[in-house]
mmCIF file as Biopython writes it, N, C-alpha, C and O atoms, coordinates in Angstrom:
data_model
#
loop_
_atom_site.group_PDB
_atom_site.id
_atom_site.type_symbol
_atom_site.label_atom_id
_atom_site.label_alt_id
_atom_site.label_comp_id
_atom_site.label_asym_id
_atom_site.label_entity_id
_atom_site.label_seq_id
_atom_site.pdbx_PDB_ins_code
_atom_site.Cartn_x
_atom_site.Cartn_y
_atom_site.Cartn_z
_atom_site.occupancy
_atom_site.B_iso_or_equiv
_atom_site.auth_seq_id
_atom_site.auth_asym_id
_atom_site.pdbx_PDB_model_num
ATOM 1   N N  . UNK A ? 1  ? -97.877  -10.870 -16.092 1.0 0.0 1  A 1 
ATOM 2   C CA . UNK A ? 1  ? -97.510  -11.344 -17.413 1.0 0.0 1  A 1 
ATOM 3   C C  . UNK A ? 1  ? -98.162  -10.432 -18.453 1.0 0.0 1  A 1 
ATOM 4   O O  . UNK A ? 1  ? -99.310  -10.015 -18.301 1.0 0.0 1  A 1 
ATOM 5   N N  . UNK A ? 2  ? -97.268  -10.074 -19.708 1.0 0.0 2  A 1 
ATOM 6   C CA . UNK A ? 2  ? -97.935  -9.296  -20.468 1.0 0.0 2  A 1 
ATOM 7   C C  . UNK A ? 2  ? -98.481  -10.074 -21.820 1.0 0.0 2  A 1 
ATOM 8   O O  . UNK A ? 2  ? -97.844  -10.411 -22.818 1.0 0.0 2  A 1 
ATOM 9   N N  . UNK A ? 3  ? -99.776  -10.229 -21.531 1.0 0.0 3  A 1 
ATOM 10  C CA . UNK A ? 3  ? -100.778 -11.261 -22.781 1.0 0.0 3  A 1 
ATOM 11  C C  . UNK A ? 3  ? -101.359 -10.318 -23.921 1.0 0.0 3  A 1 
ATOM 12  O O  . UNK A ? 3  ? -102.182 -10.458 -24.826 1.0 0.0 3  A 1 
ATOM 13  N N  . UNK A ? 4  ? -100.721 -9.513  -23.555 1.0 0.0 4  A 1 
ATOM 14  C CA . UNK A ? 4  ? -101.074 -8.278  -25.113 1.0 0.0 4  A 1 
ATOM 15  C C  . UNK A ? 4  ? -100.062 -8.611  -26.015 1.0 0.0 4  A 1 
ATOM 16  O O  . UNK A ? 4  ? -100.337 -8.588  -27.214 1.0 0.0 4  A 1 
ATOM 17  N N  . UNK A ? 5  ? -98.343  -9.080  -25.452 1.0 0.0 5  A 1 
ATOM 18  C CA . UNK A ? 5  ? -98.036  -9.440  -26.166 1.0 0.0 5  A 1 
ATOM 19  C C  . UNK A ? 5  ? -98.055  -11.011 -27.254 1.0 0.0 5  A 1 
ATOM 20  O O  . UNK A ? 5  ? -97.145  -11.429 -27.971 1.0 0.0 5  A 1 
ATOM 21  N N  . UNK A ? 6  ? -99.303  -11.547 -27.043 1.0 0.0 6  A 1 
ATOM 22  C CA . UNK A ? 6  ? -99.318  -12.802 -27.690 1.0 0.0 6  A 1 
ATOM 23  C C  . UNK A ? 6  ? -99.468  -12.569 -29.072 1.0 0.0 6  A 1 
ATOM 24  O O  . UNK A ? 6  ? -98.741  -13.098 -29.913 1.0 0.0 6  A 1 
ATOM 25  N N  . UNK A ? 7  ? -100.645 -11.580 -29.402 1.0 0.0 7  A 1 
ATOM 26  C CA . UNK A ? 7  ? -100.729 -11.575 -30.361 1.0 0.0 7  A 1 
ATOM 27  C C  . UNK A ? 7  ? -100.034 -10.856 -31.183 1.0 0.0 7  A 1 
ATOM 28  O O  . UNK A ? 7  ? -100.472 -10.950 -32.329 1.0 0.0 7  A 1 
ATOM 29  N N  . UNK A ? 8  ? -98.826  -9.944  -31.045 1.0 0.0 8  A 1 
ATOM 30  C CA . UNK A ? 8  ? -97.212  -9.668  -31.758 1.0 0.0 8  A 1 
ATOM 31  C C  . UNK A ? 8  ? -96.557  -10.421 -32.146 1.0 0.0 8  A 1 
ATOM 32  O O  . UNK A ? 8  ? -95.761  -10.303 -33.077 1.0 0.0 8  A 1 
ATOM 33  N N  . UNK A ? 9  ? -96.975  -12.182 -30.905 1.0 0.0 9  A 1 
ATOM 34  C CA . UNK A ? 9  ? -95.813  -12.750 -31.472 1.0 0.0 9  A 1 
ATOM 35  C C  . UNK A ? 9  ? -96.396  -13.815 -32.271 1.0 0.0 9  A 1 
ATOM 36  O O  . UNK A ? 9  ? -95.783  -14.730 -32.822 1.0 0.0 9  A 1 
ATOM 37  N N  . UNK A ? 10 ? -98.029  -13.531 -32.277 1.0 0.0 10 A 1 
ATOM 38  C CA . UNK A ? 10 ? -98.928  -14.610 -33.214 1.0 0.0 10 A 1 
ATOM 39  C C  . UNK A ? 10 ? -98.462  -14.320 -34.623 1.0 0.0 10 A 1 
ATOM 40  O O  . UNK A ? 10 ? -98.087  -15.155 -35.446 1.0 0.0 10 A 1 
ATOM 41  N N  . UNK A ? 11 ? -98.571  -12.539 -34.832 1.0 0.0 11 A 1 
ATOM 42  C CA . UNK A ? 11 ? -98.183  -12.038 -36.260 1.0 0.0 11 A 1 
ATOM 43  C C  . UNK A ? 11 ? -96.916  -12.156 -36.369 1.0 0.0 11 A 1 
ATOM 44  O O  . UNK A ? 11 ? -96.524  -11.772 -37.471 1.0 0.0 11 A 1 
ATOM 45  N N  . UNK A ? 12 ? -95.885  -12.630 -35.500 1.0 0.0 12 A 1 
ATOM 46  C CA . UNK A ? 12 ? -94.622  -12.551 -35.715 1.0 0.0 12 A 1 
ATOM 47  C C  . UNK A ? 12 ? -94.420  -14.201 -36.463 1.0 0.0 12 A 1 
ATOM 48  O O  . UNK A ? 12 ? -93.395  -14.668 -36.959 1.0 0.0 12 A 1 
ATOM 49  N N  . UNK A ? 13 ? -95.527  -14.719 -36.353 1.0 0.0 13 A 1 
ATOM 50  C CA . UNK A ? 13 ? -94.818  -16.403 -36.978 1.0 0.0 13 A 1 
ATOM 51  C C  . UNK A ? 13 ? -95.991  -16.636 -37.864 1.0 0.0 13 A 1 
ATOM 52  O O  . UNK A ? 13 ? -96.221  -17.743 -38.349 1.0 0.0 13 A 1 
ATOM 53  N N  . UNK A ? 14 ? -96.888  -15.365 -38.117 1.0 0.0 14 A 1 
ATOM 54  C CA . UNK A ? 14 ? -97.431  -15.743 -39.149 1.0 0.0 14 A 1 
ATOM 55  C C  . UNK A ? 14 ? -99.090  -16.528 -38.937 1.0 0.0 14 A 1 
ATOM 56  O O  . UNK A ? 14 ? -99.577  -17.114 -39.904 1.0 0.0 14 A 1 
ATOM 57  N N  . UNK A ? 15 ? -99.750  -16.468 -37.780 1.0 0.0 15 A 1 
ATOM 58  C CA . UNK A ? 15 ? -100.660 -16.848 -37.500 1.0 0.0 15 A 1 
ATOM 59  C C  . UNK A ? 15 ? -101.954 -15.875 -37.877 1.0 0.0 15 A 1 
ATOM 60  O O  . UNK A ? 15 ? -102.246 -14.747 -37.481 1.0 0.0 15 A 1 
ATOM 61  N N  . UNK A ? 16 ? -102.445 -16.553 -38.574 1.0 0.0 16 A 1 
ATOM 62  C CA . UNK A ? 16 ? -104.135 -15.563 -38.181 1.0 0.0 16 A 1 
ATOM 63  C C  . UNK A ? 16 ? -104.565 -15.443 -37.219 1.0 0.0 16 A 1 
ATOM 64  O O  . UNK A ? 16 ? -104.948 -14.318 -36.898 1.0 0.0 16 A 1 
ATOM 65  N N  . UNK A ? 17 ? -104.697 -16.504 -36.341 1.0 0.0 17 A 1 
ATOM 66  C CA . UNK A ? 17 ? -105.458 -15.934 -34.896 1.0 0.0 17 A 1 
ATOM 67  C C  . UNK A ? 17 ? -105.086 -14.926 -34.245 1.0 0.0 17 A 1 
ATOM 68  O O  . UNK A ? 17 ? -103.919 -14.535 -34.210 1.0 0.0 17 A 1 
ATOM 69  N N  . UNK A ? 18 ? -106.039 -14.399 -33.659 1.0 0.0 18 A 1 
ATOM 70  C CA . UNK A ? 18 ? -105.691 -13.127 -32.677 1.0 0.0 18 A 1 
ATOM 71  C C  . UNK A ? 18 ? -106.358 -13.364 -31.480 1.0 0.0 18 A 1 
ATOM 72  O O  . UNK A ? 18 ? -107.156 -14.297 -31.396 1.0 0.0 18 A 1 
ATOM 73  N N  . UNK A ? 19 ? -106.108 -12.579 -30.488 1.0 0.0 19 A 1 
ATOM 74  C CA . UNK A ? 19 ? -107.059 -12.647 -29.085 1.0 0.0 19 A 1 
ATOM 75  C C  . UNK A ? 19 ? -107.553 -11.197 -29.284 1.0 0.0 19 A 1 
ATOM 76  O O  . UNK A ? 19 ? -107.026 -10.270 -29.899 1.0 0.0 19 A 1 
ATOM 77  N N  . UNK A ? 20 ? -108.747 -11.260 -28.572 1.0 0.0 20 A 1 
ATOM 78  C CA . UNK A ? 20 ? -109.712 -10.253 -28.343 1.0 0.0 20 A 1 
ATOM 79  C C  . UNK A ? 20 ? -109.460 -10.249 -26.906 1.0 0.0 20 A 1 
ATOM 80  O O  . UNK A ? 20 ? -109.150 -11.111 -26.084 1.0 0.0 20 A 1 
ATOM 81  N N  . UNK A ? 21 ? -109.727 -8.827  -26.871 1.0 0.0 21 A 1 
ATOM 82  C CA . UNK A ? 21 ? -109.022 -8.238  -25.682 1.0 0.0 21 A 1 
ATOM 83  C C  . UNK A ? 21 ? -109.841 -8.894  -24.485 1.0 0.0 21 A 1 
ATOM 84  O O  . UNK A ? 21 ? -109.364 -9.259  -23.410 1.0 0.0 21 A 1 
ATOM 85  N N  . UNK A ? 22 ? -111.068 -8.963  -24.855 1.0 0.0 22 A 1 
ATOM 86  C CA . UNK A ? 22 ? -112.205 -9.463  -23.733 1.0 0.0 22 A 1 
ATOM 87  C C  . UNK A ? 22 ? -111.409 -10.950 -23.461 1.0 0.0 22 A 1 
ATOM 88  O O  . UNK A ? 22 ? -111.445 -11.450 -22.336 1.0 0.0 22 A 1 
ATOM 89  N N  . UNK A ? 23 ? -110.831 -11.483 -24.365 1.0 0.0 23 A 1 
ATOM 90  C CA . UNK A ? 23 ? -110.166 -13.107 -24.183 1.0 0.0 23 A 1 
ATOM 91  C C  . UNK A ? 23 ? -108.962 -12.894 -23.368 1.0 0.0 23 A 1 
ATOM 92  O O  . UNK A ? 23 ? -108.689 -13.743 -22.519 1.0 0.0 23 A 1 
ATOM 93  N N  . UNK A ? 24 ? -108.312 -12.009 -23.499 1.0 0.0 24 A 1 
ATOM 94  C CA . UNK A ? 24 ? -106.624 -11.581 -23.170 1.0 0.0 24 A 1 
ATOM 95  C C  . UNK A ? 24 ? -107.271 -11.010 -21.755 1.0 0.0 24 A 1 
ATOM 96  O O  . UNK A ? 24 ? -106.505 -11.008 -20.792 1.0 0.0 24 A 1 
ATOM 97  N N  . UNK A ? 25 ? -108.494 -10.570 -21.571 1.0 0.0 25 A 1 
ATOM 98  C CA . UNK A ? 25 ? -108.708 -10.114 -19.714 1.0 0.0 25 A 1 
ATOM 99  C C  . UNK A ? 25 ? -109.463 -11.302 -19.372 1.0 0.0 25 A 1 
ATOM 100 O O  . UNK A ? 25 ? -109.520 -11.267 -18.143 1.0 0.0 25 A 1 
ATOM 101 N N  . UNK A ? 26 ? -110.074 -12.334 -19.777 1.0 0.0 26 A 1 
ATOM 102 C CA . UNK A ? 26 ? -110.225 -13.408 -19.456 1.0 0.0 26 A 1 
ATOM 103 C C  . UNK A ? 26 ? -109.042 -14.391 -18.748 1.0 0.0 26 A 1 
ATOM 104 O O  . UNK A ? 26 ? -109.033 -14.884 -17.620 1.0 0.0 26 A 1 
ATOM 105 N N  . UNK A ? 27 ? -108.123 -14.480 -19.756 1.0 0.0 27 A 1 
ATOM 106 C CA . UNK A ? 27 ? -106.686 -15.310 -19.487 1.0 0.0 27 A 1 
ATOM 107 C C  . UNK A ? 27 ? -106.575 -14.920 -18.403 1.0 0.0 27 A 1 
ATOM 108 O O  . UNK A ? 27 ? -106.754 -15.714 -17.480 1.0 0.0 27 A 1 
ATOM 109 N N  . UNK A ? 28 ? -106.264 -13.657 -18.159 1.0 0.0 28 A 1 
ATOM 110 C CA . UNK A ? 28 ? -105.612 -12.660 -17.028 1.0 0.0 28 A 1 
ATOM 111 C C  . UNK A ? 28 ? -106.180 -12.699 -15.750 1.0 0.0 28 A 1 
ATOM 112 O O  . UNK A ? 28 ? -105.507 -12.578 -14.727 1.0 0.0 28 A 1 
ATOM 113 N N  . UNK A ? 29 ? -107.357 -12.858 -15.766 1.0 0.0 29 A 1 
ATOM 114 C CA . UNK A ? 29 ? -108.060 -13.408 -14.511 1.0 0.0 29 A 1 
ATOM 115 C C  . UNK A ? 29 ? -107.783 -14.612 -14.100 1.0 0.0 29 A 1 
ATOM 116 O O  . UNK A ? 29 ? -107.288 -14.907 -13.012 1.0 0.0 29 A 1 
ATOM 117 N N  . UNK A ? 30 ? -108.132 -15.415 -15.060 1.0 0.0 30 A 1 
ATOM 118 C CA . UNK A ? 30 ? -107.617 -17.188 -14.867 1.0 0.0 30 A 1 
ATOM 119 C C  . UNK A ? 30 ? -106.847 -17.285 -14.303 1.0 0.0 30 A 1 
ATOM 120 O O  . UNK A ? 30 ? -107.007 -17.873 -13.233 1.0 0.0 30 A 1 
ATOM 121 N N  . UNK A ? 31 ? -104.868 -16.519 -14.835 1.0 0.0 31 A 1 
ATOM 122 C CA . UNK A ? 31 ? -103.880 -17.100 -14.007 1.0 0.0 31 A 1 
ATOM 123 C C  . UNK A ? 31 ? -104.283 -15.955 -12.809 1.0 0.0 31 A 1 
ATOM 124 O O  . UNK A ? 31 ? -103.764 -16.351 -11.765 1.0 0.0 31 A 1 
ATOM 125 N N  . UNK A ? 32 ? -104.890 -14.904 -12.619 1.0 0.0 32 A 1 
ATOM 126 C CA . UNK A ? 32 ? -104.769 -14.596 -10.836 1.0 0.0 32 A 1 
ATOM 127 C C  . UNK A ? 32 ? -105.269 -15.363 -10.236 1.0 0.0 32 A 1 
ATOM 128 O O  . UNK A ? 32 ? -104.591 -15.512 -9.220  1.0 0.0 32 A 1 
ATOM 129 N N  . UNK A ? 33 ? -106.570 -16.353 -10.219 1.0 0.0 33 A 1 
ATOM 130 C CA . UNK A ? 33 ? -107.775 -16.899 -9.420  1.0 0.0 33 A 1 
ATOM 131 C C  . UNK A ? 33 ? -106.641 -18.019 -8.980  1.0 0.0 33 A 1 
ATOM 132 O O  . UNK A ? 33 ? -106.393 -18.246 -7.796  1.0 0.0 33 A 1 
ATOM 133 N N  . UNK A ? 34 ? -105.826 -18.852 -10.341 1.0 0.0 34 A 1 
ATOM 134 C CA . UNK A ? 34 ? -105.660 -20.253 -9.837  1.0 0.0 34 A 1 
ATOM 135 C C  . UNK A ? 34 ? -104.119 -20.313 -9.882  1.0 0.0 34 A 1 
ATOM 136 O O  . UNK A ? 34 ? -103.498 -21.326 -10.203 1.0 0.0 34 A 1 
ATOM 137 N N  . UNK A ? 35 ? -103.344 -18.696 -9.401  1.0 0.0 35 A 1 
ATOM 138 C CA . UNK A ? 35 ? -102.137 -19.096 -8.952  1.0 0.0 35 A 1 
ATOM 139 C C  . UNK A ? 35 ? -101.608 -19.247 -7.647  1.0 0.0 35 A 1 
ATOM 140 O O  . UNK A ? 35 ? -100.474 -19.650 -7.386  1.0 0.0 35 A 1 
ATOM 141 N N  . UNK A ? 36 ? -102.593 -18.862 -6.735  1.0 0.0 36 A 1 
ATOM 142 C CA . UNK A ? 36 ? -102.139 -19.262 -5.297  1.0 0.0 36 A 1 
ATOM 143 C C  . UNK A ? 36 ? -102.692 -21.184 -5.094  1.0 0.0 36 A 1 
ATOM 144 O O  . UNK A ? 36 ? -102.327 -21.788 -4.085  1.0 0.0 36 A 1 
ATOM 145 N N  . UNK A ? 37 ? -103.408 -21.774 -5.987  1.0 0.0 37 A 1 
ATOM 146 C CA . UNK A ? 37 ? -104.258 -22.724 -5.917  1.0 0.0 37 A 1 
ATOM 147 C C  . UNK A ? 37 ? -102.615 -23.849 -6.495  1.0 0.0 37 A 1 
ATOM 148 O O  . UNK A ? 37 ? -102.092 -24.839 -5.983  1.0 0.0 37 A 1 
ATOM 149 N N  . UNK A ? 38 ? -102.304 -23.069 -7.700  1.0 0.0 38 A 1 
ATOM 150 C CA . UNK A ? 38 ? -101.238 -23.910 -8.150  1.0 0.0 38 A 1 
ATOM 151 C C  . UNK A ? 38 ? -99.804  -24.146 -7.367  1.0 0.0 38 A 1 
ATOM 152 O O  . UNK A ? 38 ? -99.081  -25.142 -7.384  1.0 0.0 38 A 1 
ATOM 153 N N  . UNK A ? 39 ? -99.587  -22.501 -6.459  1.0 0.0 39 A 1 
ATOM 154 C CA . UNK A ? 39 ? -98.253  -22.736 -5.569  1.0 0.0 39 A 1 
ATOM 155 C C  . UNK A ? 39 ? -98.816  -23.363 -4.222  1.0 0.0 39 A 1 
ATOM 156 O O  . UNK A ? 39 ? -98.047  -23.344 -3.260  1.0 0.0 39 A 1 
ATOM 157 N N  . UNK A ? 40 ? -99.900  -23.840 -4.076  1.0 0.0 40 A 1 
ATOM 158 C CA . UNK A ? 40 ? -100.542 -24.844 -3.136  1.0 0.0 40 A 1 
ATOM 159 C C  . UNK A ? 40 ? -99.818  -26.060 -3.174  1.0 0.0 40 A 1 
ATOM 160 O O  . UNK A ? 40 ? -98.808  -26.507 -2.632  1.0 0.0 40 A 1 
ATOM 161 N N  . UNK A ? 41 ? -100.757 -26.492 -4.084  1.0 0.0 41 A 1 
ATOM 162 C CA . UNK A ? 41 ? -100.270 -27.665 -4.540  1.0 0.0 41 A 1 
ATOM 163 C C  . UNK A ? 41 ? -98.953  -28.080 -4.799  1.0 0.0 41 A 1 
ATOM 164 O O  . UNK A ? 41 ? -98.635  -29.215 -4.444  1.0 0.0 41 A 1 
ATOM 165 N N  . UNK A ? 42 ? -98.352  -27.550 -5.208  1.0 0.0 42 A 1 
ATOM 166 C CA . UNK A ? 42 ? -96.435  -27.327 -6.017  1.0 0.0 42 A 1 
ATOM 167 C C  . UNK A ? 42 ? -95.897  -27.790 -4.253  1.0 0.0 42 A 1 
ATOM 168 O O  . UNK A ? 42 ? -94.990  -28.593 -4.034  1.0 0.0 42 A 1 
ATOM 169 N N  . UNK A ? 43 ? -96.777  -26.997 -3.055  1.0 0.0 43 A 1 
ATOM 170 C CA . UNK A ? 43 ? -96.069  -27.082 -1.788  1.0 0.0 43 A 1 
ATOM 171 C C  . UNK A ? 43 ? -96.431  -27.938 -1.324  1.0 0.0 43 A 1 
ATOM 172 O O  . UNK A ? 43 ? -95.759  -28.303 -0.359  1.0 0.0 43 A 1 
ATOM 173 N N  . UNK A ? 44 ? -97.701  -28.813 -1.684  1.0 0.0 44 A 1 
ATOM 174 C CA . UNK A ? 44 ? -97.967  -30.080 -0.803  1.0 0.0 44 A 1 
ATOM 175 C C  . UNK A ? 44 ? -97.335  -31.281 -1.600  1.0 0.0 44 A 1 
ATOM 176 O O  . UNK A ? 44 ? -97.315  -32.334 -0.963  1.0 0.0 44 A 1 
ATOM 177 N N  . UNK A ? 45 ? -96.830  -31.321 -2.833  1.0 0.0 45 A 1 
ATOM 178 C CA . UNK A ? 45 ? -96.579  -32.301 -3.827  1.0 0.0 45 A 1 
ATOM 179 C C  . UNK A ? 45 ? -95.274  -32.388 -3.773  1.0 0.0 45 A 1 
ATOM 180 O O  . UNK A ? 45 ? -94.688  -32.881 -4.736  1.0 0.0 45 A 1 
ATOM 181 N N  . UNK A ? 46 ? -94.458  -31.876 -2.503  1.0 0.0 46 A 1 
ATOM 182 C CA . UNK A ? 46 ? -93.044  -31.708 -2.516  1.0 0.0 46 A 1 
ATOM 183 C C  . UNK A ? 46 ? -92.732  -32.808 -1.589  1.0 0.0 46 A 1 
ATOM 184 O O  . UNK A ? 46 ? -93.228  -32.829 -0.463  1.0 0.0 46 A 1 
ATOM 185 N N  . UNK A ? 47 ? -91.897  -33.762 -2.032  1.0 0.0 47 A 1 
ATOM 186 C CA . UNK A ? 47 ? -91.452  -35.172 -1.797  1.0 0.0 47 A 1 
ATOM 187 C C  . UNK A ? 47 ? -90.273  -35.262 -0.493  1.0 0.0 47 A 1 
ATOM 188 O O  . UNK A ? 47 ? -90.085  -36.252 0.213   1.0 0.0 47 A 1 
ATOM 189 N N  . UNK A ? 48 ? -89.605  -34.034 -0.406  1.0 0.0 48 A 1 
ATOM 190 C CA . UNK A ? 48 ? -88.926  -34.001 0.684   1.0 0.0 48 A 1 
ATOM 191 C C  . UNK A ? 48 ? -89.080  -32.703 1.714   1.0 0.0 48 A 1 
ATOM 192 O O  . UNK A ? 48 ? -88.216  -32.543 2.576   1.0 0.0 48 A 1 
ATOM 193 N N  . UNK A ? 49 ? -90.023  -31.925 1.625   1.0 0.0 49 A 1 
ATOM 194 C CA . UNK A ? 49 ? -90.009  -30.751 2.701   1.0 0.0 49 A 1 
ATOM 195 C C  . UNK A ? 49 ? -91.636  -30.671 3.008   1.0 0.0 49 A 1 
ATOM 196 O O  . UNK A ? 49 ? -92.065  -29.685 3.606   1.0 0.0 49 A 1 
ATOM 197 N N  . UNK A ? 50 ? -92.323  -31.482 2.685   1.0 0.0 50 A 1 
ATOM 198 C CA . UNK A ? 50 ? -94.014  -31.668 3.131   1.0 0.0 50 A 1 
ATOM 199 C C  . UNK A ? 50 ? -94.268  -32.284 4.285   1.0 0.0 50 A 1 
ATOM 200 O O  . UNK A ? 50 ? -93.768  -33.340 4.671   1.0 0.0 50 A 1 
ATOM 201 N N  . UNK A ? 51 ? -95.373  -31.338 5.059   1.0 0.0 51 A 1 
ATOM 202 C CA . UNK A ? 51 ? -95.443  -32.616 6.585   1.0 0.0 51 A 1 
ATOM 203 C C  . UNK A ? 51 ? -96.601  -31.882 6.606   1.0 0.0 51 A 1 
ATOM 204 O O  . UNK A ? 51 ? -96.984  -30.805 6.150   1.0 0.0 51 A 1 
ATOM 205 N N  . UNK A ? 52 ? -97.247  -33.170 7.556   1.0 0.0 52 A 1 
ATOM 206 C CA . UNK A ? 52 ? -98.377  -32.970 7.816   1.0 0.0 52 A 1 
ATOM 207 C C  . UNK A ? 52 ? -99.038  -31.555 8.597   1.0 0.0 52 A 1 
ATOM 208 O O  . UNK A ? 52 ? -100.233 -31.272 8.518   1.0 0.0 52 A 1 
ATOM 209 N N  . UNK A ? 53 ? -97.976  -30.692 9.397   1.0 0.0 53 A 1 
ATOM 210 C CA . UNK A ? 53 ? -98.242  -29.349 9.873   1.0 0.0 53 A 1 
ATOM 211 C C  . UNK A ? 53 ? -98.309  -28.652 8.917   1.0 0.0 53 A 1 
ATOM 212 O O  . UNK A ? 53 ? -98.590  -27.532 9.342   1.0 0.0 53 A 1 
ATOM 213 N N  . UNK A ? 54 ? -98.242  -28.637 8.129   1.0 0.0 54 A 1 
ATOM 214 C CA . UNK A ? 54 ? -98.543  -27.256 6.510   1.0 0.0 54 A 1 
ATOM 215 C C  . UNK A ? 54 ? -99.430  -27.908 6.118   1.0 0.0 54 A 1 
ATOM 216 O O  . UNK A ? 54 ? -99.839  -27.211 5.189   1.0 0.0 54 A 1 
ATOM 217 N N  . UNK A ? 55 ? -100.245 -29.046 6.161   1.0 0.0 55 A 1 
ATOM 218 C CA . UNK A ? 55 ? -101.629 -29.229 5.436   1.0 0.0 55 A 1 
ATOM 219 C C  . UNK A ? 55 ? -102.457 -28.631 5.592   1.0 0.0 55 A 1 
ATOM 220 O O  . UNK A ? 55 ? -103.093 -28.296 4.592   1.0 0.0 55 A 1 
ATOM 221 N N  . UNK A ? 56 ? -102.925 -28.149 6.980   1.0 0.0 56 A 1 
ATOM 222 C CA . UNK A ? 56 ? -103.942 -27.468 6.858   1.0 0.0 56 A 1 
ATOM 223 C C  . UNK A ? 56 ? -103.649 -25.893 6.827   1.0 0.0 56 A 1 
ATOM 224 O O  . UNK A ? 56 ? -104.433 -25.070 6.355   1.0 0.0 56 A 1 
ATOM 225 N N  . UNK A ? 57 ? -102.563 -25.631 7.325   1.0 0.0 57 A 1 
ATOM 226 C CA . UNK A ? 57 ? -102.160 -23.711 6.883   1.0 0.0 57 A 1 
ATOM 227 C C  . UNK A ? 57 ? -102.302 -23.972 5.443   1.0 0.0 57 A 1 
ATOM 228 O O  . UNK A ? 57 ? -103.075 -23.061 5.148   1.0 0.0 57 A 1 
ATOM 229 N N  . UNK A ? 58 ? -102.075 -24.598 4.364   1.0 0.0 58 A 1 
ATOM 230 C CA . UNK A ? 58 ? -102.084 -24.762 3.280   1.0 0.0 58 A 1 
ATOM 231 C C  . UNK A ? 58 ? -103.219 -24.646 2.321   1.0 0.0 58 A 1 
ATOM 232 O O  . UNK A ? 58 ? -103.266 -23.930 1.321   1.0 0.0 58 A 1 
ATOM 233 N N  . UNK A ? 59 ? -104.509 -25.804 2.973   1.0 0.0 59 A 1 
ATOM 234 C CA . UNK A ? 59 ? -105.666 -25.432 1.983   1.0 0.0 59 A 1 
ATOM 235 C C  . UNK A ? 59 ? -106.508 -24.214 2.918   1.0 0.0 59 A 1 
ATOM 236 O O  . UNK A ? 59 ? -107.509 -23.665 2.458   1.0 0.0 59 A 1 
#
């Protein structure tokens, strides 16, 4: 994802805030650490294709 562009589209509607780049490589870490954590979950929270054999390949 490109989070450099946030703040183009902050000045594009007129916002003062900005991100600092140290914040924008912060973000950027965040979603790598907790996106295999989130398509985890998304796969155990599935109401018709979840069974108990993918629980533990899972966590």
């Amino acid at each position: 994802m490109h989070y450099e562009t946030l703040n183009v589209k902050f000045e594009a509607i007129g916002s003062i805030a900005q991100f600092k780049s140290y914040e924008l490589e912060c973000l950027s870490d965040y979603v790598d650490i907790l996106k295999p954590l989130s398509i985890s979950l998304d796969k155990l929270q599935d109401d018709q294709n979840c069974y108990y054999g993918q629980l533990i390949p899972t966590l």
